[in-house]
C-alpha positions in Angstrom: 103.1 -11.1 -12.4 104.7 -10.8 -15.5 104.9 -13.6 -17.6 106.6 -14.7 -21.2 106.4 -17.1 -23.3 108.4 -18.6 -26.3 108.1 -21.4 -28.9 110.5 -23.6 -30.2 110.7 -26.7 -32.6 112.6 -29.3 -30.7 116.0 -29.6 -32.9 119.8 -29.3 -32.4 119.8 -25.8 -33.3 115.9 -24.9 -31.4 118.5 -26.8 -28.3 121.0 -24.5 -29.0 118.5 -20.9 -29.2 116.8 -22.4 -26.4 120.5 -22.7 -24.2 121.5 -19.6 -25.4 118.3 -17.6 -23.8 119.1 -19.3 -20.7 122.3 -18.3 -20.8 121.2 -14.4 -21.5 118.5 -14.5 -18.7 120.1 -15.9 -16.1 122.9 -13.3 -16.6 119.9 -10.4 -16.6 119.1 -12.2 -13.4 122.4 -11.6 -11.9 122.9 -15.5 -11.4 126.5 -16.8 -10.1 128.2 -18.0 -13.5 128.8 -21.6 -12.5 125.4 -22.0 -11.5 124.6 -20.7 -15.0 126.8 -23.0 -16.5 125.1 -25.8 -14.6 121.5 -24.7 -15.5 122.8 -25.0 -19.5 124.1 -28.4 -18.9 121.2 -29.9 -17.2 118.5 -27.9 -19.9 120.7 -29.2 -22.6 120.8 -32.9 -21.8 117.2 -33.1 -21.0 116.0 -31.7 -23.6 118.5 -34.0 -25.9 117.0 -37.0 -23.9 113.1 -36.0 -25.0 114.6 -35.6 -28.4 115.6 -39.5 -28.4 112.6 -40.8 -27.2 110.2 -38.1 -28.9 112.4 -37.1 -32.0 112.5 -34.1 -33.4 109.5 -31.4 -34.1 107.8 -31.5 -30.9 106.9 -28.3 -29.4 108.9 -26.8 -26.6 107.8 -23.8 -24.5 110.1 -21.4 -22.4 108.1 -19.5 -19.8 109.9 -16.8 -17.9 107.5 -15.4 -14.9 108.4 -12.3 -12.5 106.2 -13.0 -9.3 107.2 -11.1 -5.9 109.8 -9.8 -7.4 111.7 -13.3 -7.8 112.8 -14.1 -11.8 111.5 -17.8 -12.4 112.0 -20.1 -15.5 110.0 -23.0 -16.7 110.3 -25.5 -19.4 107.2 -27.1 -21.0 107.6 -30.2 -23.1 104.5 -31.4 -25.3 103.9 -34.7 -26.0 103.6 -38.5 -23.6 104.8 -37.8 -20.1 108.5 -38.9 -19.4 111.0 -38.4 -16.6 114.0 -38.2 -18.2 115.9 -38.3 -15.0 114.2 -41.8 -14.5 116.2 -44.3 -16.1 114.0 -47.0 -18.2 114.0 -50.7 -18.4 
């Protein structure tokens, strides 16, 4: 299993680095473009939602794994639990 795993500062532009590497990996990957597009979309709203509840200068993690020869990403968000696909009342 190979594993990676990069740091970030949650900000606009740590959003932006962070969409960008997506963008690059997926392509590495050989992923369909609009499925690509999609993931960038989704990645960037969410992680623009934990920056208005949370605010800026939270740690963000980007783990990229290689197990059984399948490429996998993973986000990890420090910091109070929140589904930010939930919508709060």
């Amino acid at each position: 299993m190979e594993t990676q795993r990069y740091a970030y500062t949650l900000s606009r532009g740590a959003i932006d680095s962070i969409s960008d590497f997506v963008q690059t990996y997926c392509k590495t990957c050989q992923v369909e473009k609009k499925a690509v597009s999609r993931y960038r979309l989704t990645l960037e709203e969410l992680l623009l939602q934990y920056m208005d509840k949370f605010g800026d200068g939270i740690p963000v993690y980007l783990v990229t794994e290689k197990r059984l020869g399948r490429n996998f990403l993973r986000l990890e968000v420090e910091g109070a639990s929140f589904d930010p696909f939930r919508s709060e009342q």
